[in-house]
GUDO-918274 format. One record per residue (C-alpha): residue number from 1; z, y, x. Coordinates in steps of 0.05 Angstrom, whole numbers. Example, Ala and Ser with C-alpha at 12.3 -4.5 7.8 and 13.67 -1.06 7.14 Angstrom:
BEGIN
1/156/-90/246
2/143/-21/273
This chain:
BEGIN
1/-241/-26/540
2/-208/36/523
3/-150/56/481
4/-170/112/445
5/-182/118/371
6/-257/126/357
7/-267/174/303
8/-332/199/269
9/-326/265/232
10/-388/282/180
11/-402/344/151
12/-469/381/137
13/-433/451/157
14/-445/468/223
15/-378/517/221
16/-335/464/197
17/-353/407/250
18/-349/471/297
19/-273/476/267
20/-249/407/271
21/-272/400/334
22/-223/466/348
23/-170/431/302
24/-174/370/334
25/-181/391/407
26/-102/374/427
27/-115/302/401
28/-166/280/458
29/-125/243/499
30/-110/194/435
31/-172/195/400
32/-256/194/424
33/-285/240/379
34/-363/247/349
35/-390/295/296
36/-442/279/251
37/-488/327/212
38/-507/279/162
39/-493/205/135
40/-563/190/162
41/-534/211/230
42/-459/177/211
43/-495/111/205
44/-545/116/267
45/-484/127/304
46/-448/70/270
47/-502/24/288
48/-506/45/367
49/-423/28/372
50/-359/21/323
51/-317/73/301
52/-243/57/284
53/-244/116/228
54/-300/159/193
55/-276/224/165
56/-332/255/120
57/-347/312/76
58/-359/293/1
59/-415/343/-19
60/-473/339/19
61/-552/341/11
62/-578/271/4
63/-526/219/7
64/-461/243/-2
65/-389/231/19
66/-376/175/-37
67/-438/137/-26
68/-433/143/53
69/-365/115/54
70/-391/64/8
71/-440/36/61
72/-388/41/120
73/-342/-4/77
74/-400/-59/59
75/-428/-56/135
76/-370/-38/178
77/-310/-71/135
78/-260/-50/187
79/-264/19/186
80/-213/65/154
81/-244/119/111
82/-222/184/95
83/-256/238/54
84/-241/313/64
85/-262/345/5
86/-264/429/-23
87/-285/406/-92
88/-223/377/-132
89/-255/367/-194
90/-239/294/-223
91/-297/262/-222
92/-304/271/-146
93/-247/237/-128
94/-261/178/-181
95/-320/159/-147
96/-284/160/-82
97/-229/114/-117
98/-267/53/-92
99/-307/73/-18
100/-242/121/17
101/-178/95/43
102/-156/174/37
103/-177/229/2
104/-154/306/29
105/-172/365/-2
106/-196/430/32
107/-174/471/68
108/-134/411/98
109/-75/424/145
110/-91/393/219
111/-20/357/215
112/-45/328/150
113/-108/298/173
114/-78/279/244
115/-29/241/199
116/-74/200/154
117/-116/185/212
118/-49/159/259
119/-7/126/214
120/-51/70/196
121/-76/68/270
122/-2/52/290
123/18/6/234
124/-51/-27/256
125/-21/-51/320
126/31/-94/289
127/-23/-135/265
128/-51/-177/305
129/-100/-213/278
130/-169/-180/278
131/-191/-219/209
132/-133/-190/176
133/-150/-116/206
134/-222/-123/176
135/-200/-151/108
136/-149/-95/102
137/-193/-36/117
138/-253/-69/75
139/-199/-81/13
140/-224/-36/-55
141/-164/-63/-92
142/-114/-112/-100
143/-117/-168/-165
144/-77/-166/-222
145/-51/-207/-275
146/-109/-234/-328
147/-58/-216/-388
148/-25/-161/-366
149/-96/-131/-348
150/-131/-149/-411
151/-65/-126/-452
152/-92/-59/-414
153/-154/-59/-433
154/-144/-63/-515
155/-78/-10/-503
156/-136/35/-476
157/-181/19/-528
158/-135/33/-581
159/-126/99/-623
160/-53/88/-625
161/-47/90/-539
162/-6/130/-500
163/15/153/-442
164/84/114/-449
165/47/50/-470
166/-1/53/-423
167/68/59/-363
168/94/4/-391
169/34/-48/-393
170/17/-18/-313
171/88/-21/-296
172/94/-92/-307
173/30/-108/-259
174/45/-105/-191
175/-25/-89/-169
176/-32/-33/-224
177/38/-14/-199
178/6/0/-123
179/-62/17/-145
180/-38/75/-188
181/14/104/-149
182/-32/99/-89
183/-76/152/-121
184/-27/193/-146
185/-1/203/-73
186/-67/224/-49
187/-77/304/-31
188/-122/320/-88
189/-54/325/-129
190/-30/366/-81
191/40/352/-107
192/103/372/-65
193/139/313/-78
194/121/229/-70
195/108/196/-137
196/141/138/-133
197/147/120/-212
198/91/98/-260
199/109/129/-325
200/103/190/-270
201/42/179/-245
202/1/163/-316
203/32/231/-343
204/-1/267/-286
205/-65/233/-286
206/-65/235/-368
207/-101/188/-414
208/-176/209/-402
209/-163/199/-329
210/-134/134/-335
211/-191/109/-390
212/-248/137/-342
213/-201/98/-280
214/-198/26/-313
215/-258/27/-372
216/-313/55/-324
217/-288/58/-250
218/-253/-7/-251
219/-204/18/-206
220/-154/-52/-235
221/-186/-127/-238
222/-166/-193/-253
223/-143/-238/-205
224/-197/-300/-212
225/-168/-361/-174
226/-145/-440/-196
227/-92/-436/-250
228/-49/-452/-191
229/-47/-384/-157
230/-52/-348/-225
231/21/-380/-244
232/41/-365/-167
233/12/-283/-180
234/51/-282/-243
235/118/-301/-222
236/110/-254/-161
237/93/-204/-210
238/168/-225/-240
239/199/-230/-168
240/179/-158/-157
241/211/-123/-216
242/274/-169/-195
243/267/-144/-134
244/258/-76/-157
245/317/-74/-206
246/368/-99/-149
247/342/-52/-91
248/363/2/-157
249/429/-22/-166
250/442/-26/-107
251/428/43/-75
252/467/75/-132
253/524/34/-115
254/521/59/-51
255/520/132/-79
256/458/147/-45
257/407/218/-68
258/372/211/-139
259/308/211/-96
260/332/155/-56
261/353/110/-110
262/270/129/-134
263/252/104/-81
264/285/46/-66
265/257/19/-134
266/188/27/-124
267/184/0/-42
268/224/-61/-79
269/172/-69/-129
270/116/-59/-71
271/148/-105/-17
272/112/-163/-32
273/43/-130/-34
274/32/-153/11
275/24/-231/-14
276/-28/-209/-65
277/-73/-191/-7
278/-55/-265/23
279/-65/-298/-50
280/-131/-270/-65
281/-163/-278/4
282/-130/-344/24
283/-97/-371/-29
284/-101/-452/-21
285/-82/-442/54
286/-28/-387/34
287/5/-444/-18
288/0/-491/34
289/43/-443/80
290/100/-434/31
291/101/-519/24
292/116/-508/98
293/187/-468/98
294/242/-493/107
295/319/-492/141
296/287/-477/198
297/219/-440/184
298/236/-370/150
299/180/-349/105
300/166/-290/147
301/154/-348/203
302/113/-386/170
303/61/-330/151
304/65/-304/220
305/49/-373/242
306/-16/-378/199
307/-38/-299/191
308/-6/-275/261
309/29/-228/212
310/80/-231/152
311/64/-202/77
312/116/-153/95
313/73/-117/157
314/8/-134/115
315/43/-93/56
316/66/-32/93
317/-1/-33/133
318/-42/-24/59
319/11/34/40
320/4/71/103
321/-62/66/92
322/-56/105/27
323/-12/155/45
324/60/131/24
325/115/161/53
326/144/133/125
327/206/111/89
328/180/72/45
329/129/47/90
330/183/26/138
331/229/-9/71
332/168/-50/63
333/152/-69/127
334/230/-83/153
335/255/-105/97
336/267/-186/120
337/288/-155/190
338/317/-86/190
339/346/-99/262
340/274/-85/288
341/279/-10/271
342/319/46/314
343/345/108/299
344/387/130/237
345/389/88/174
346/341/89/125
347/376/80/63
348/323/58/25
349/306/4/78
350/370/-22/68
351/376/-21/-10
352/301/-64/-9
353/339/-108/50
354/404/-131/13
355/361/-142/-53
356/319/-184/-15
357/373/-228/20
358/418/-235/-42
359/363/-234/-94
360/322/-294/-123
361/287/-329/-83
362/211/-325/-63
363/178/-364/-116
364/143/-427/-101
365/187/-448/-45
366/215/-520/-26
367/278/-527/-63
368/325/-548/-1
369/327/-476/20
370/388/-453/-26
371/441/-417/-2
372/399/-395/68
373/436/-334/101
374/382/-276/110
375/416/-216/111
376/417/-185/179
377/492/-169/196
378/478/-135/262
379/438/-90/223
380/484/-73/162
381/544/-68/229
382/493/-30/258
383/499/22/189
384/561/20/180
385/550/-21/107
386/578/-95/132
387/641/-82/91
388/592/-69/27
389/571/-150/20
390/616/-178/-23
391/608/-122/-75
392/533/-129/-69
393/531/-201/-80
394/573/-191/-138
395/522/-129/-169
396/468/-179/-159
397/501/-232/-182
398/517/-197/-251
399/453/-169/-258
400/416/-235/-252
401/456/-276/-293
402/428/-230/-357
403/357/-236/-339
């Protein structure tokens, strides 16, 4: 079988399939390459063999880019789709909120679109279980909190809502927290910088936007398992702003850049994404798994164990997916086990790593596991930050002794 990415590129301009094919001509010895006229085409081709991604046009005669997409993801669930788009009017990209993976706006740079289309591909091959690569790519979005997103709903409702309200109620939500931010980093905003705080992104999506996102779209919804896994989502939901709030402390202890310290917050708040995907999908099997850990059996074991992957790869795989930056996406996905990672430090990787190690523990875990050693000294020696423990443990300490 071979290696190369099979992508299908739709458009219903001659010119511009003419130009990717120009644009893309240096990627052939990565990626197997067919152009489409129309989605009738798209999906006669989708029958005769797979494609790994499907890159398509939003407006065009007949069915267009939204509804297209919306048939690869029901049909072909593993499939990453991207939609490349010359019309950034709102509504277009709300209706591609649910069907695209990716949304780029014409003219789009080559760099850009070879970027949305390789990231994901490479974070793909850390995971490797094939039912976790089609759940991924067929995921619309992630479930969140029956309060918080009912709380949401009325806030929106009400005459007296606003844009800080509505940050705070999303802010609190995980899932919101992902959901929102994830659009917000797409190219229709075109912004030069990462959003990587809520109150942030609402401001620049504005209240219409955000009624139209949750009232009609349904971009959020609630998660709808046992009682059980509702009381496991919410104090995950509480681990993560922990989480969050340490990774923060943390990096400005260590005097890192304003935009560092950002960032470190929110890929704390987003590292165990992840475990929403595994809650929602498998949850009775995923709270058997956490029964399972022990002195011996990390966490990160145990999942790997069951899912051939941890919620930390599953996590970083969903935000590559959706355009976060590599940072981040590398916090996320290193955070139990910086060690695996080369180069220079990422500072935000190891904010998100010594919150996790000398933060609270995952919830719902046996209770013989206290006092279990997971930071990753060869790592911080590695840094140069091994001499920065003790003060850490003490920040952490302080901070969670006022919870």
């Amino acid at each position: 079988m071979s290696d190369l990415v099979r992508i299908l590129f739709v458009d219903d301009e001659p010119n511009i399939l003419s130009g990717l094919k120009r644009l893309m001509h240096n990627m052939r010895a990565s990626w197997d390459m067919s152009f489409a006229g129309s989605a009738d085409e798209a999906l006669a081709l989708l029958e005769k063999a797979p494609y790994d991604v499907v890159v398509s046009d939003m407006r065009m005669p007949g069915m267009d880019g939204a509804q297209l997409l919306d048939l690869v993801r029901r049909k072909h669930p593993g499939t990453i789709r991207v939609i490349l788009s010359g019309y950034a009017d709102s509504e277009s990209v709300l209706r591609t909120v649910g069907p695209a993976h990716v949304y780029l706006a014409k003219p789009c740079d080559p760099r850009a679109l070879q970027d949305a289309i390789t990231r994901p591909m490479t974070l793909r091959k850390r995971l490797n279980s094939p039912e976790m690569q089609v759940l991924l790519a067929g995921l619309t979005n992630l479930p969140s909190l029956p309060e918080v997103f009912l709380r949401l709903k009325e806030e929106l409702q009400s005459p007296n809502a606003s844009a800080a309200s509505v940050a705070e109620i999303i802010s609190a939500d995980l899932a919101m927290t992902a959901e929102i931010l994830r659009l917000t980093n797409s190219a229709y905003f075109s912004t030069a910088m990462k959003v990587t705080s809520t109150a942030h992104a609402v401001r620049m999506l504005g209240m219409e936007i955000i009624q139209s996102l949750v009232l009609r779209i349904g971009i959020f919804r609630q998660f709808s398992g046992p009682p059980s896994g509702t009381a496991l989502l919410k104090d995950v939901n509480e681990y993560s702003l922990m989480i969050s709030k340490l990774a923060e402390i943390i990096a400005k202890a260590e005097g890192m850049d304003h935009l560092v310290v950002t960032q470190a917050q929110c890929a704390g708040m987003l590292s165990p994404v992840g475990v929403l995907v595994l809650l929602d999908a498998k949850g009775s099997v995923y709270r058997n798994v956490l029964s399972k850990v022990g002195p011996e059996k990390t966490l990160y074991m145990a999942e790997n164990e069951s899912f051939g992957v941890n919620h930390h790869l599953i996590g970083a795989y969903l935000l590559g997916l959706w355009g976060f930056k590599d940072s981040l996406i590398e916090a996320v996905a290193f955070a139990p086990n910086p060690s695996q990672t080369e180069g220079q430090e990422n500072q935000t990787l190891t904010a998100v790593h010594a919150a996790l190690a000398l933060g609270p523990r995952f919830p719902a875990l046996p209770p013989d596991l206290a006092g279990a050693e997971l930071l990753d000294h060869a790592y911080l020696a590695r840094v140069g930050r091994d001499d920065r423990i003790e003060t850490w443990r003490e920040l952490v300490s302080a901070t969670m002794s006022r919870k």
